[in-house]
C-alpha positions in Angstrom: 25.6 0.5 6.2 22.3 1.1 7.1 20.3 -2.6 7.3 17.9 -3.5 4.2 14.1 -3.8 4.8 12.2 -6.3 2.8 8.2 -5.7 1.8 5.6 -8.5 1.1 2.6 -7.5 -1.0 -0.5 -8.5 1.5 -4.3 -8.6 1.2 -5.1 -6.5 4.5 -9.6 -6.9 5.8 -10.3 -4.6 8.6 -14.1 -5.8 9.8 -16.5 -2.9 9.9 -19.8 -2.6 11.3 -21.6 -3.4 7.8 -19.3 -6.2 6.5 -15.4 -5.4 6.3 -12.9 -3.2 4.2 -10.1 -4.8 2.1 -6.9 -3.5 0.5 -4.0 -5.2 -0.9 -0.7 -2.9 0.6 3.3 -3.7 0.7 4.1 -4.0 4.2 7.1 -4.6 6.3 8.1 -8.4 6.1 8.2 -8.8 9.8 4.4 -8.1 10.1 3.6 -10.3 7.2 2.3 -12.9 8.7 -1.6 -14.6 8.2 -4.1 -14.2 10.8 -1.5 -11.0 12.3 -3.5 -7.9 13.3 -1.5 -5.1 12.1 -2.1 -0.7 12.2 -1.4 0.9 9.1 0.0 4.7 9.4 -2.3 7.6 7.9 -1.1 10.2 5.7 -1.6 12.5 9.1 0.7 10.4 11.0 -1.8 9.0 12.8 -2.4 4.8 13.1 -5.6 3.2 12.0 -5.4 -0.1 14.3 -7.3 -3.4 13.5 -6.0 -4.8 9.7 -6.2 -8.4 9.7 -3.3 -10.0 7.1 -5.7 -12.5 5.2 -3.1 -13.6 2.7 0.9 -13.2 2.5 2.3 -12.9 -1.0 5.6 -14.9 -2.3 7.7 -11.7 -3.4 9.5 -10.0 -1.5 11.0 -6.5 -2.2 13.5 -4.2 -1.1 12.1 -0.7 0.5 14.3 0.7 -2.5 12.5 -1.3 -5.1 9.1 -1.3 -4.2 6.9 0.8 -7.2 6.2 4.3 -6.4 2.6 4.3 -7.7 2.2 7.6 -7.5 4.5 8.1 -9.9 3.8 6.0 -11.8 0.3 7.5 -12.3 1.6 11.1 -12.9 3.8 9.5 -15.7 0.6 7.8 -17.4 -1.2 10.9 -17.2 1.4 12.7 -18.9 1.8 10.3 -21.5 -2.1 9.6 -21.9 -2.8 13.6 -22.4 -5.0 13.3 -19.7 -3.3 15.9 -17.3 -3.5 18.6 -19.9 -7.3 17.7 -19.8 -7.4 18.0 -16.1 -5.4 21.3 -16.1 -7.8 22.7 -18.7 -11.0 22.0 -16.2 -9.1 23.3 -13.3 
């Protein structure tokens, strides 16, 4: 049986040149630790090194039951009619 991974929801600031980038992301709950620096994987497969965790949430998730928010946005656009709209301007 293949071991479970557990996700906490963090708030992830990289610093930039002209102030600092933030994002909120579920990440593994080993590197879920304040103050870590962490590198976040790229759609490409490539690592974008230097994300500071500024804040930990409480909840934790299993891999299998974290929201799919793709998804989750494909289903609201179905629903909404707004993906027959966007097929129209296409």
């Amino acid at each position: 049986m293949a071991k479970v991974v557990f996700y906490r929801q963090c708030q992830l600031v990289k610093p930039i040149p002209t102030g600092e980038m933030r994002q909120v992301a579920w990440i593994p709950d080993k590197f879920a630790t304040a103050g870590k620096e962490i590198r976040l994987r790229e759609p490409d497969k490539s690592w974008n090194a230097g994300w500071i965790v500024a804040h930990v949430g409480r909840t934790k998730l299993a891999e299998a039951d974290l929201p799919d928010f793709h998804q989750d946005s494909k289903a609201h656009l179905r629903a909404s009619g707004d993906a027959e709209t966007a097929a129209k301007r296409d």
